[in-house]
N, C-alpha and C positions, 0 to 999 in steps of 0.2 A: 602307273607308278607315281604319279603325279599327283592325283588323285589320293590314292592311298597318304602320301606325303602331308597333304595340306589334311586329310583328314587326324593324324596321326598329330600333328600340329594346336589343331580344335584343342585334341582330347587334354596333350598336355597342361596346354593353358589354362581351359577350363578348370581342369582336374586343383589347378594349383590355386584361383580363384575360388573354388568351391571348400579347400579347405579352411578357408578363412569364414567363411560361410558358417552360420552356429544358426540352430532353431532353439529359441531359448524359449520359447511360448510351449512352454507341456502342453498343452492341447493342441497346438498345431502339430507339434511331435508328436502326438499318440494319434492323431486323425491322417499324417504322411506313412506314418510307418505299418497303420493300418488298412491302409490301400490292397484290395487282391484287385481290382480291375482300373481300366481309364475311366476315364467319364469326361463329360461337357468341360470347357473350362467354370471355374466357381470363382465367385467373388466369396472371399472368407474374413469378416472384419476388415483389416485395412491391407490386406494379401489378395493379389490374383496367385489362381492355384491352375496351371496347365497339368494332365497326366498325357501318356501315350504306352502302349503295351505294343510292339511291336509281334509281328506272328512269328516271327526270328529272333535268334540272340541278338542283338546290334551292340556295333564296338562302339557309337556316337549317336547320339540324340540331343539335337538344339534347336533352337528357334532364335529367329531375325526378325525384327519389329519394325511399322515405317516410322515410329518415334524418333528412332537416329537414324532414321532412310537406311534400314536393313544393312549399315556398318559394321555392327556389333553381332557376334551370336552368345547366344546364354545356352549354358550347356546344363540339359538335365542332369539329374542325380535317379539314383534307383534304390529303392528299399528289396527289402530279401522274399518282396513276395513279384519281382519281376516285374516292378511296373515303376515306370520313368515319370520323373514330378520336376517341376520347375515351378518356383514359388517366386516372385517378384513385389514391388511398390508397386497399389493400385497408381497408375498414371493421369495426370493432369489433362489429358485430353477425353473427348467424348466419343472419339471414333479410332479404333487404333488397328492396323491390318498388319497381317504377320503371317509367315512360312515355318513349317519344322524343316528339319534335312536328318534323315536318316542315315549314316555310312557315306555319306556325300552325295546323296539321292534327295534333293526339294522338294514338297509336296505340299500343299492343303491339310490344316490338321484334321482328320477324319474323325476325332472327337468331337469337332464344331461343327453343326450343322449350318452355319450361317458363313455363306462365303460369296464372294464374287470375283468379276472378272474387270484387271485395268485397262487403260487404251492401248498397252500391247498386248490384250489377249491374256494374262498371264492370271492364272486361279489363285487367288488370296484366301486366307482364314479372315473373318471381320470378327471384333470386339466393341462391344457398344458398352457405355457404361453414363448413367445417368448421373444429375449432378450430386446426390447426394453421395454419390459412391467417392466422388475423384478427387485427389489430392492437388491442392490447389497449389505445393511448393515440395518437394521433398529436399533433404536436409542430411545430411552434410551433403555438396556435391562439390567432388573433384573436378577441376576447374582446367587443370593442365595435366600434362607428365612429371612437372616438376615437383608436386606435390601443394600447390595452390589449391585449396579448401575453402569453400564457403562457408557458414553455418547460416544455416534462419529457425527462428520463432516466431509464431504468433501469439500475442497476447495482452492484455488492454493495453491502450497509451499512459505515456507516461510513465513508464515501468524504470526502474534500475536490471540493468538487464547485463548479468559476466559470462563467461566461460570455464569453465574447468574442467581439466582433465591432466591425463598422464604427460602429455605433449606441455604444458607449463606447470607441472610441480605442484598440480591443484591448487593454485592460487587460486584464490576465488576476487581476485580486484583486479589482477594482470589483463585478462581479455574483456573487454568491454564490449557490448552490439551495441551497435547505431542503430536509431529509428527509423530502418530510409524509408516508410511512412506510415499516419497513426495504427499502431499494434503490431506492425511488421519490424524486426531486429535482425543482423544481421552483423556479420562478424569473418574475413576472411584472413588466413594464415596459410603460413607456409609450414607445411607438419614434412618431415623425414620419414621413408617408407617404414609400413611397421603396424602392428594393432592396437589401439590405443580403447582408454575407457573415459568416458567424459558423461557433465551434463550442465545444464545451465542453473545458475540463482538469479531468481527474480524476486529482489527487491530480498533476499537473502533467503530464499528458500530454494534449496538442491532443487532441479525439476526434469526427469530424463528428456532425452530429444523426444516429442512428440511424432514427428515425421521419419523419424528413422524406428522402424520395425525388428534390429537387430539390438537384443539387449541383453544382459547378464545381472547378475548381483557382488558387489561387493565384498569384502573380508568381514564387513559390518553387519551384510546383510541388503545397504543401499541399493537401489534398483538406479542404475549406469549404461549409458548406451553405447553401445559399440562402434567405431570408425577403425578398418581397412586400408590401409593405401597399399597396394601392389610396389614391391622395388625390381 
């Protein structure tokens, strides 16, 4: 029953996280929705792409990363031809080992042929990702529960470097990043839960978040990156 309970738990959460979730890349959209089998995991531009096809209906499909020492689960999503996908930021590390759990059932993902075993015995999935692949910061990152916000940019020194978005009224001089050092900008607030649209001007030019992968377009047309905070 307990069991049942904590899985019943995942799905909500998930479920409510995932709606905020948008694929705004048409072509990542029509290559997810076009999915009839699993496969290996893919490195897809700047997207890791996990699938799983279960030989069962399953009421939960997620996976736990050692990136946050297997804290967090990310709960797939499923297209209408039955096959489970989780799409994430490629990650800043080079080696990265992770589990799925089906129905509350942990396993090796059987899509990756590449796994081993820790000092307690215990079957890991591994991910290996070269340097050219890995994201050296990603951006915005939520800092707390309270709603503490980082943002970062890279881009040459010396830059005039603001923030704008829905969270200050698009003022474009209100938020300002610091250079904490040359080409690196950064910028932390405190945003109220909620989905907001934002992007940076450098040196007065709109320029979306580079590091964040969730975008949309404007009433204008402007290309605006999306930021999340769960309440």
């Amino acid at each position: 029953m307990m069991k049942n309970k904590l899985i019943l738990l995942f799905f909500l959460i998930s479920s409510t996280l995932l709606q905020a979730f948008e694929i705004n890349d048409i072509n990542l959209h029509l290559k997810i929705t076009g999915l009839t089998e699993a496969g290996p995991p893919e490195v897809w531009r700047d997207h890791l792409i996990l699938t799983s096809k279960p030989n069962r209906q399953a009421r939960f499909v997620g996976a736990a990363f050692s990136i946050d020492s297997y804290q967090q689960i990310y709960s797939y999503q499923k297209n209408e031809h039955g096959v489970y996908f989780l799409i994430l930021p490629l990650p800043s590390e080079e080696v990265v080992d992770y589990r799925i759990i089906i129905d509350g059932i942990w396993i090796e993902d059987p899509e990756n042929p590449n796994s081993i075993r820790d000092r307690n015995g215990l079957h890991l999935s591994r991910l290996t990702f070269p340097p050219e692949q890995r994201v050296r910061q990603l951006s915005p990152v939520l800092r707390d529960e309270k709603g503490t916000v980082e943002f970062y940019i890279q881009t040459s020194p010396g830059k005039r470097v603001y923030l704008a978005g829905d969270f200050n009224r698009w003022d474009p001089y209100m938020t300002a990043l610091r250079e904490k050092e040359p080409g690196l900008y950064s910028a932390v607030l405190s945003i109220k839960p909620g989905r907001y649209a934002y992007y940076f001007l450098i040196d007065g030019e709109p320029v979306p978040d580079p590091l964040n992968f969730q975008k949309n377009q404007d009433l204008t047309g402007k290309d605006v990156s999306i930021l999340y905070i769960p309440g």
